[in-house]
C-alpha positions, 0 to 999 in steps of 0.5 A: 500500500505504501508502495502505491500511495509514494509511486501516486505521489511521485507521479503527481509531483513530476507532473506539476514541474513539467510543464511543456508547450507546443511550438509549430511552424514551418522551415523553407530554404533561402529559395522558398522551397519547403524541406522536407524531414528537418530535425529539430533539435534543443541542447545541441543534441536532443532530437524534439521532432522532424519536419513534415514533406512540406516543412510543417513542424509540431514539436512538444518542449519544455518550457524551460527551452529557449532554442532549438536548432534545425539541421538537414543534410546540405544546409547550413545548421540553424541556431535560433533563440525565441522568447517564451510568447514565440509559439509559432516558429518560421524558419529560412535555412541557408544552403550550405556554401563550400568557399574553396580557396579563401580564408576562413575569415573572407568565407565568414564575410561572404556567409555574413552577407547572405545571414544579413538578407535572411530579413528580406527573405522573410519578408518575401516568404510573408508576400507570398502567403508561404509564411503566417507572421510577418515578422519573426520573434525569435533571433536567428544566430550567426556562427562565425567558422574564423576566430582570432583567438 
């Protein structure tokens, strides 16, 4: 008996503390073509879910979670940082570009150009009704591949 009431207890308090949301949305390619089967991760390495064939997501996260990154094979990997009202999460991934024979500080400069476009392209997707909000809410981070260090 005592064994049933401390496993009732346990699972009673588990459930209080986690507390988890749903984020939706959707992830194109710079060119505004959907992508099929993008995974979508939190903390680096913690799969939450994949994209749908025409790059819809629906993904169930706790609500301590203030990233996800969205990977595909050929694509650049997509770090983002959202607040907690973001429930609806449009995301643009940039193709992965290998820059043969320059440095990694002129690769970074190249990748940096097309990063700062990404508003324009969203603003674009918007126009043609292939996303809902017109302006994102969460932050799009850029990684630089050079470092000074």
């Amino acid at each position: 008996m005592r064994i049933l009431i401390s496993f009732t207890y346990i699972l009673f308090v588990s459930n209080i503390y986690s507390q988890s949301r749903v984020v939706t949305g959707r992830v194109v390619s710079e060119d505004l073509e959907s992508i099929p089967h993008v995974q979508i991760l939190y903390n680096d390495t913690v799969i939450a879910g994949y994209s749908d064939m025409d790059g819809y997501y629906k993904v169930e996260i706790a609500d301590t979670i203030k990233g996800l990154t969205f990977d595909f094979v050929g694509m650049e990997s997509t770090p983002i940082v959202f607040s907690d009202k973001c429930e609806h999460i449009e995301v643009i991934m940039k193709y992965f570009v290998l820059y043969d024979f320059i440095s990694l500080k002129k690769a970074d400069r190249l990748r940096y150009k097309r990063y700062k476009k990404l508003n324009e392209v969203y603003a674009e997707a918007f126009n043609k009704g292939i996303f809902v909000t017109d302006k994102p809410c969460y932050e799009q981070v850029f990684e630089k591949h050079y470092s000074k260090d």
